[in-house]
N, C-alpha and C positions, 0 to 999 in steps of 0.2 A: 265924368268927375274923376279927377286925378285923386287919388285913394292912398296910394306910396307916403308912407310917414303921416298920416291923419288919422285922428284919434278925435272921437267924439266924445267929449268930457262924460256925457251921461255914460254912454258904451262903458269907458273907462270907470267907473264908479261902480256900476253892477257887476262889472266883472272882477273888480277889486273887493269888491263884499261876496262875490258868488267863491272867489280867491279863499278869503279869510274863511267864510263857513265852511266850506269842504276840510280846512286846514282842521277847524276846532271838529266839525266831525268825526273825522281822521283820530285827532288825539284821544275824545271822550270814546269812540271806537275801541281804540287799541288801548284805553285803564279800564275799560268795561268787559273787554272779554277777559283780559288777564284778573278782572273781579269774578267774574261767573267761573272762570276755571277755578280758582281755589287753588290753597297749597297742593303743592305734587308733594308726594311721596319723593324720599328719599331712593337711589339707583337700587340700595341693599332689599330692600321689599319688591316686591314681584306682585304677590298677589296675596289675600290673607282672609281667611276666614274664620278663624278661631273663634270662640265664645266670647273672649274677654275684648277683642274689637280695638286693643290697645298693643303698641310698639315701641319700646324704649329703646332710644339710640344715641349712645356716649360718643361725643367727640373729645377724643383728649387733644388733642391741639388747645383748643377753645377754653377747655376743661369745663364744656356744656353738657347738661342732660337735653333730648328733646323729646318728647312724649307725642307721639302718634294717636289721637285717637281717630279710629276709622268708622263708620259707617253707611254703607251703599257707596256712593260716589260722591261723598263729604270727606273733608279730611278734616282737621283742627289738631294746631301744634299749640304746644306748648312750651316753654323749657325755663329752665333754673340751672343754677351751675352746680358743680359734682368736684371732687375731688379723687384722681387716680394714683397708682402706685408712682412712689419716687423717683423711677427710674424710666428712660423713653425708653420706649420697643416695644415688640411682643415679647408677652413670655414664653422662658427657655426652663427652668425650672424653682420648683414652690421657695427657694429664696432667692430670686434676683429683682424683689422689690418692684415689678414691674406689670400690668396688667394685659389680659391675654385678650388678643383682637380674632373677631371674628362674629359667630352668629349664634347666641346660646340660647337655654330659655331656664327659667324658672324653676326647680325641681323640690325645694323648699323653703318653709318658713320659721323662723326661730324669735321666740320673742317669751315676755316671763323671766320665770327666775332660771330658765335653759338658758338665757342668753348674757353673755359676756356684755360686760358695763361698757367695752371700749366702741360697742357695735351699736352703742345710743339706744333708740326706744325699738328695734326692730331690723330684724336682718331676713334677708330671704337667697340663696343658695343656690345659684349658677349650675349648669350641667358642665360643668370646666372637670376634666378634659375631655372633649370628644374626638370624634375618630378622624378627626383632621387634624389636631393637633402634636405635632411633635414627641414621640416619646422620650422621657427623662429618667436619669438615673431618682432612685429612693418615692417615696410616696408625695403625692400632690396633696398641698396643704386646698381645701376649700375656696373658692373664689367668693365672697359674699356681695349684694347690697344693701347695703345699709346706711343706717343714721347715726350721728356723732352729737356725743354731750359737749363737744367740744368747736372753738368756734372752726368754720369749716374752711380750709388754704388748700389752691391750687396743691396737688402733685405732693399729697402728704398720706398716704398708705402706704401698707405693704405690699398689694395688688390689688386690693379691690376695692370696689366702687362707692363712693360716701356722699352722702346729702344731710342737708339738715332734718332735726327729727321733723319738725313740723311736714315738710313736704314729703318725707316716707310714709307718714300717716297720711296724708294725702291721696299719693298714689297707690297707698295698699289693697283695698275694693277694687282698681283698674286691674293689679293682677291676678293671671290662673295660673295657678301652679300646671306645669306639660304644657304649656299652651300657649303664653304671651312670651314673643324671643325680647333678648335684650343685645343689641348690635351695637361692637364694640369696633370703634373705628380712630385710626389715627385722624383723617377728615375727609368729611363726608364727600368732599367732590363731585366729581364725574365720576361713570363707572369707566373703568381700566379696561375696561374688554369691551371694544367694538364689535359685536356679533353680526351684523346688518339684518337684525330682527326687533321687527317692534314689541312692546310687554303682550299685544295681545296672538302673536306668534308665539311667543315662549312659553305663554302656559297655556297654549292648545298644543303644541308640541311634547309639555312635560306631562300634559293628561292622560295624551293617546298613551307614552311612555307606560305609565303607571299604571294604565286602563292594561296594558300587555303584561306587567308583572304578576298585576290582582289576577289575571284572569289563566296566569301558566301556574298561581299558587294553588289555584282552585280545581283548575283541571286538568293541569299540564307535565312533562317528563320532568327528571333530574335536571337533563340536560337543556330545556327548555328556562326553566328557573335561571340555572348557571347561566345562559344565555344576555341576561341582561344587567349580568355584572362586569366590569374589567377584567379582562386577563388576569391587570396586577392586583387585585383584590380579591379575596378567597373568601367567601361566608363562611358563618360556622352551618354546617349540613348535618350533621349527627343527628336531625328530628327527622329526615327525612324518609327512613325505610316506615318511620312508626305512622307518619302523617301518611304516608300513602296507603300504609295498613290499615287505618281509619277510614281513610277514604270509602276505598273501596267494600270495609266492612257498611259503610252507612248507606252506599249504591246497593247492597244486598237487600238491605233490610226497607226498602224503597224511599228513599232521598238522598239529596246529595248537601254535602258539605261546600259553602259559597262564602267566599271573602269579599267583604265588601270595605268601602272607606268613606268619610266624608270629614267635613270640615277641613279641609286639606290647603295649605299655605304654601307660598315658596319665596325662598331667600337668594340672595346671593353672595357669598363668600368664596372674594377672589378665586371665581374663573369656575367655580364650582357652585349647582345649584342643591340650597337645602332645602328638602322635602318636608312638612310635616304633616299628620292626618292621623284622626282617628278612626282605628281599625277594626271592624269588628267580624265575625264568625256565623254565618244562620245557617241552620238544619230543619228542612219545613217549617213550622209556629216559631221554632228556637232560636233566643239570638242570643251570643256572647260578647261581653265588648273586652277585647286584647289591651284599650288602652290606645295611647299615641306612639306611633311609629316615627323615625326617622330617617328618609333616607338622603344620603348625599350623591348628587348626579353630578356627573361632565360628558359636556359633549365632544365626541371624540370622533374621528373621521367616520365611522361606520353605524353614529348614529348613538343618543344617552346610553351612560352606564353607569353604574351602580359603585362606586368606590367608598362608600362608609353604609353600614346598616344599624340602626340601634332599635330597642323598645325601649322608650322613651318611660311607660309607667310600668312598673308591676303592680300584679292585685292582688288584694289580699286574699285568695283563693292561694292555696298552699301546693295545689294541681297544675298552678298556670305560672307560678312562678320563674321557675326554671326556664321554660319555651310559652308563653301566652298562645300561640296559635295552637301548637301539642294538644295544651292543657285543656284549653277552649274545645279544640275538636274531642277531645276524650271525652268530655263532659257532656258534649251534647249528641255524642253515638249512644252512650249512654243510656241518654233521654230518648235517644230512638228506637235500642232496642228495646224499652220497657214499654212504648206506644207499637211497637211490633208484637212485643208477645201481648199486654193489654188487648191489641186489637184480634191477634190470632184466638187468645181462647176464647172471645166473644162469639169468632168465628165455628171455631170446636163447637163449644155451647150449643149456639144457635141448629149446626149440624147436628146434633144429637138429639134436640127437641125434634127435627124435622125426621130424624131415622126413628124415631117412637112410636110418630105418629104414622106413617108408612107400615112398620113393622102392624102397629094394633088396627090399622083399617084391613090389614089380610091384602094389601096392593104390594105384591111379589116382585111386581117387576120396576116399581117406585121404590122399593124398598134396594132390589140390586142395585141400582145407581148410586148407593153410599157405598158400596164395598171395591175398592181397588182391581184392575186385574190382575194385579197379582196377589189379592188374596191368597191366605194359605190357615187354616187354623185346623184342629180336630184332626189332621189328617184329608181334612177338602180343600179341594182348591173351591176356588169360584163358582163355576159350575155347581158342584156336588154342593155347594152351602146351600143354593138358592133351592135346588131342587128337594132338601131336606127338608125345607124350610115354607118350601112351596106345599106339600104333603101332610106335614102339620098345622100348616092355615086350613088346609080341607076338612080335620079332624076336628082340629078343634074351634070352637066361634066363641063369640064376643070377648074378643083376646082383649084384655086391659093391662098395660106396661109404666110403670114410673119408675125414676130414678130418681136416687140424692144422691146430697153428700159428692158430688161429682170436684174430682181435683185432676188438672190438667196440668203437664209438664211436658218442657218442651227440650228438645235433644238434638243440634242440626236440625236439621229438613224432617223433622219427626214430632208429634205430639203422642202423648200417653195421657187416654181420659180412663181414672178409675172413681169408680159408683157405685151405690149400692142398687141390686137392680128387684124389683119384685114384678111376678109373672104369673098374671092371674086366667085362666080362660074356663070356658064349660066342661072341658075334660081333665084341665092338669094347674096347678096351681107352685109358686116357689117362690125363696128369693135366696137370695147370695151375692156377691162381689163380684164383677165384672172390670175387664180390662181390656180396652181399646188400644192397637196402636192403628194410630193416622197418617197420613203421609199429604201433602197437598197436589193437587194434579190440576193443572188449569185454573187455578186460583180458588176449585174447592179440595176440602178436606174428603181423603175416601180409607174406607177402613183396610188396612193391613192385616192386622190379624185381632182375633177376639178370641179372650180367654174366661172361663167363667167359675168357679168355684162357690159353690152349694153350701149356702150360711144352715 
């Protein structure tokens, strides 16, 4: 059968319908995955794990607010439109009418009879300027966002950001102050920096990063720290002969001081990534929290570095002000040394109950085991105590010894137990005041020297 240009009507039919279904497959296909994926996140978000689970992101183009809220692998937007300063640009300085672009967050909230009528039912207070932004001659006026009593037009502020009252009360439950950024962008687009790294490259990249700072803050040199900054960027270091003094006072006293972080976000502002996390301090049981950190990264031929560093909160600990990490480790060497001496004179203590009881059983040579070798007292050393001591267990029996009133203090490497001692036996009986000094040797206490005076 000659087959060339033959077409069996049915053939043609099935395969015209097998045609079409594959077709509408095809289409319900590709509106279904693009349904299951859900909105993306905007380029400026990276990754976010903050409390508040929310993103506010101004495009003035549009003069749109859009509201990010995040949870797991859900996104949900929102938005309503906004009102920015009167003039296009970034801002250059606090009068040129103009709103400043980039990645801020929340620091605070004004509302009540503190608040200015022009800022509607509720304002809440930008970290404007941070350390990527431009410095300017005279002081920076406030950045706010807020609500207007007034009706609300495209591109009518002085710089900062407006909505109506209704939707500031709204949104004001979704913010945390240190916590929720607010991304100020001429428009949103595409990101401008082709990296050839996917999001979940960049923040195993930025973790390890962060994972090497936390861990040279905790246990590492000057120069190790400096190590993960810019050339062109200089911290402020002036905490650091005191941090390392801490340190290593708290390795003394057995623990060590460890920085840790969590809830930790990352942004992107032009070409530069922003860090944020809260940071906290533990010393054995002990933890302090520092507050929310900021650091701002770029990647630079030889791998992230550090070109802005902020603390994001201060606390109200009057200690931790100045430097929170400082403060924080002061506060909990502190608490270590007071769980060191706590634990040491339990240790005293307890040695001394057990040297009573040696000394009144007449066991001589249980009894040498609390005295150091380098004992020295009376004029005997070691030897000559025990041999004293040996002499008058012979003489005299049914020795019975208690002490009170026992106070311990400690001196360096040294404790001083005084007591009051009474010294009862078949041939001699006393009491008076006694004074131990102790020394530790192999993790017990052994007596140095003993002094006694005759109540």
């Amino acid at each position: 059968m000659n087959t060339f240009g033959y077409e069996d009507n049915s053939t043609g039919k099935w395969a015209r319908a097998i045609s079409g279904l594959a077709i509408v497959m095809v289409f319900f296909s590709f509106f279904s995955d693009r349904a299951m994926a859900g909105p993306k996140l905007p380029w400026q978000i990276v990754a976010m794990e903050g409390k508040s689970g929310t993103a506010l992101v101004v495009e003035k183009k549009t003069q749109t607010l859009y509201i990010y809220s995040i949870e797991g692998d859900d996104v949900r937007i929102r938005k309503m439109a906004c009102s920015t300063g009167k003039t296009y640009g970034d801002k250059k300085n606090g009068d040129d009418m103009r709103t400043p672009e980039g990645v801020y967050f929340f620091e605070g909230k004004i509302k009540g009879k503190k608040l200015n009528r022009a800022y509607g039912a509720m304002a809440f207070q930008l970290d404007y300027p941070n350390s990527l932004d431009e410095p300017t001659s005279g002081k920076e006026k406030p950045v706010l966002f807020h609500g207007t009593n007034k009706e609300l037009k495209p591109m009518d502020t002085t710089g900062s950001i407006a909505v109506d009252n209704k939707n500031i009360l709204d949104i004001e439950r979704e913010i945390s102050l240190d916590d929720t950024p607010m991304i100020i962008t001429e428009e949103i687009g595409k990101c401008p920096v082709e990296d050839g790294k996917d999001t979940k490259d960049i923040v195993e990249g930025l973790d390890r990063f962060i994972s090497g700072w936390v861990k040279s803050m905790s246990e590492g040199t000057y120069h190790e720290i400096l190590s993960h900054y810019s050339p062109d960027y200089m911290p402020e270091m002036g905490w650091w002969n005191a941090w390392r003094s801490v340190r290593q006072d708290s390795v003394s006293h057995g623990t060590n001081l460890v920085c840790n972080i969590s809830a930790r976000s990352y942004f992107r502002d032009l070409g530069v990534y922003v860090a944020l996390f809260r940071m906290t301090l533990t010393s054995g049981q002990g933890v302090k929290d520092m507050g929310m950190r900021k650091l701002y990264i770029k990647s630079e031929k030889n791998g992230y570095k550090i070109v802005g560093d902020e603390f994001k909160k201060q606390s109200p600990d009057d200690s931790m002000k100045k430097n929170p990490l400082l403060g924080a480790s002061k506060s909990l060497c502190d608490g270590v040394k007071q769980e060191y001496k706590d634990n040491a004179k339990q240790d005293v203590l307890t040695t001394l109950d057990e040297w009573v009881v040696a000394w009144s059983s007449g066991d001589i040579d249980r009894y040498g085991e609390f005295y150091a070798d380098g004992f020295y007292s009376s004029g005997m050393n070691k030897n000559a105590w025990l041999e004293k001591k040996r002499k008058l267990s012979s003489i005299n029996k049914n020795i019975e010894i208690s002490i009170e009133k026992t106070v311990v203090e400690f001196k360096k490497d040294k404790a001083r137990a005084r007591f009051k001692e009474n010294y009862r036996s078949s041939g001699h009986s006393s009491k008076g005041l006694k004074t131990l000094v102790l020394v530790k040797k192999d993790d017990h206490w052994k007596i140095l020297s003993e002094m006694w005076v005759k109540k």
